[in-house]
C-alpha positions in Angstrom: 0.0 0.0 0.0 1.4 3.4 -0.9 0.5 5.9 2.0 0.1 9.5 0.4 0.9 12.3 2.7 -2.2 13.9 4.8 -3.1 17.7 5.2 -4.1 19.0 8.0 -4.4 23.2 9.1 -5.1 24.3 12.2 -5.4 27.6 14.3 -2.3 29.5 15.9 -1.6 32.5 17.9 1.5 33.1 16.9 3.7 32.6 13.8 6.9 33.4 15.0 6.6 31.2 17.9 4.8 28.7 15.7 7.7 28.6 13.1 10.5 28.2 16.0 9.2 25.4 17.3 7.7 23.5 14.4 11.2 24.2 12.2 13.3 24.0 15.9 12.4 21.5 18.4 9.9 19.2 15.9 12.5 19.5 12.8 10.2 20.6 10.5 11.2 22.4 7.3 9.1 25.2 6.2 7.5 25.5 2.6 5.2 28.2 1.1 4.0 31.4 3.7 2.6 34.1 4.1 1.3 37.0 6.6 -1.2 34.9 7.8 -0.2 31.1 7.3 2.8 28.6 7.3 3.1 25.3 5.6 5.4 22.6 7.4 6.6 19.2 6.6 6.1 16.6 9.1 7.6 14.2 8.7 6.2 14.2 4.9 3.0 15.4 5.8 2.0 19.1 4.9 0.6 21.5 7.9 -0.6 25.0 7.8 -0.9 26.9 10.4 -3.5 29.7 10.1 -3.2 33.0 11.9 -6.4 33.2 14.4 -6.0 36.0 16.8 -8.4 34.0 19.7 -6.9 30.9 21.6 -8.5 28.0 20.9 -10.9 26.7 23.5 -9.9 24.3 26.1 -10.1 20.3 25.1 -11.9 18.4 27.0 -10.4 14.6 27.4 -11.1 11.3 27.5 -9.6 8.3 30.3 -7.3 5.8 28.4 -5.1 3.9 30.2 -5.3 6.0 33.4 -4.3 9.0 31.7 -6.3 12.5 30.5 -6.3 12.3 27.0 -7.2 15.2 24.6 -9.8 14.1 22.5 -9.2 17.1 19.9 -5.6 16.1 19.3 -3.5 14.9 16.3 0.2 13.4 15.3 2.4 11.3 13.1 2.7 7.4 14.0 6.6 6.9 14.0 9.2 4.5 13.7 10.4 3.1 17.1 13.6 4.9 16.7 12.4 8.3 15.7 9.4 8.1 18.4 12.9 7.7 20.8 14.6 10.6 19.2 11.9 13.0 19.2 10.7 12.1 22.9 14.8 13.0 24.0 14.6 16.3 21.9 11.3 17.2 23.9 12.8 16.6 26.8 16.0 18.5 26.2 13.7 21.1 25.3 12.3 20.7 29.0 8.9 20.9 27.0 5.7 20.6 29.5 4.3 17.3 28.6 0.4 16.1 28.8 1.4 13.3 29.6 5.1 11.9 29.6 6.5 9.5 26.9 5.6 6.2 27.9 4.4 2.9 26.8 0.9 2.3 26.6 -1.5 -0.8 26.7 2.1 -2.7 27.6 1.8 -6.5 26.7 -1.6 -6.4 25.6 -2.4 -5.9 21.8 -1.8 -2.4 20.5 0.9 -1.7 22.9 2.4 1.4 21.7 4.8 4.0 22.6 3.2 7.3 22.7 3.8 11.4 24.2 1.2 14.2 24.3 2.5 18.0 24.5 0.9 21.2 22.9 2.4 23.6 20.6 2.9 27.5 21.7 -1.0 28.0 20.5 -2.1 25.0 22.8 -3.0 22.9 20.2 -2.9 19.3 20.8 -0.3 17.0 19.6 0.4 13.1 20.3 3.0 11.2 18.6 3.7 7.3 19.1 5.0 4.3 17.4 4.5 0.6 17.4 7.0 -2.0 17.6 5.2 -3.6 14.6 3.5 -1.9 12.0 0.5 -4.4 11.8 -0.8 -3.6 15.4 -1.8 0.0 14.4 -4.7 -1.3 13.6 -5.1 -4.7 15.5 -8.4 -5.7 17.4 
C-alpha cells in the first residue's frame, strides 16, 4: 500500500513562535508562507498553520489507560527509533508534557509507545510508534 501524505491546518496564535518550534524542536522544514499562514513538513506530511487572533478553546479529554487524553488532538505514528529521538529532543527542550513518553497498553495488543504535549498556540499534539507496524490497527 502506498500511503500519500495527509493535510491537515489548524489555528495558531503566533507565527513566530509557531515557526521556531515547528522548524526548531519538531524538525520541520518550512514550505510556502505568508502574513497569515505557514506550511510545514512533518515528517512528509503538509501543515498550515492559520493565523487566528483568539486561543483556541480548552479540550476536554477522555480516560485511556489511566491518563487525561485530549480528544481534539493529532500526530504522526513513528518508527520506534524516531518516536525515541523525538521524545529525547522534547525533553531537552524541557517541554511541559500532557502526559510523559511512555508505553501504553504494555503486553496487551496495540501496545504502543506514545507522548502528548501542545504547541505554543495549545494545540494538541500526540505522537507514538509501534513496535510492529501491523498492530496499528489490530483488534
Amino acid at each position: 500500500m502506498n500511503i500519500r501524505p495527509f493535510h491537515l491546518a489548524f489555528a495558531v496564535t503566533d507565527l513566530a513562535a509557531t515557526r521556531h518550534f515547528y522548524e526548531n524542536i519538531l524538525g520541520c522544514t518550512v514550505g510556502r508562507t505568508s502574513d497569515t499562514w505557514i506550511d510545514f513538513n512533518l515528517f512528509g506530511h503538509q501543515l498550515t498553520a492559520h493565523l487566528c487572533p483568539q486561543e483556541p478553546e480548552d479540550t476536554p479529554t477522555n480516560a485511556v489507560d489511566g491518563k487525561s487524553v485530549p480528544v481534539r488532538h493529532w500526530g504522526v505514528i513513528l518508527e520506534m527509533e524516531q518516536w525515541e529521538v523525538l521524545a529525547a529532543t522534547l525533553n531537552n527542550y524541557e517541554i511541559d508534557f500532557i502526559i510523559k513518553p511512555y508505553i501504553r497498553f504494555q503486553g496487551e495488543v496495540g501496545e504502543q509507545a506514545t507522548m502528548f504535549f501542545k504547541d505554543p498556540s495549545g494545540n494538541a499534539l500526540e505522537f507514538k510508534a509501534f513496535r510492529q507496524d501491523e498492530a496499528i490497527f489490530a483488534h
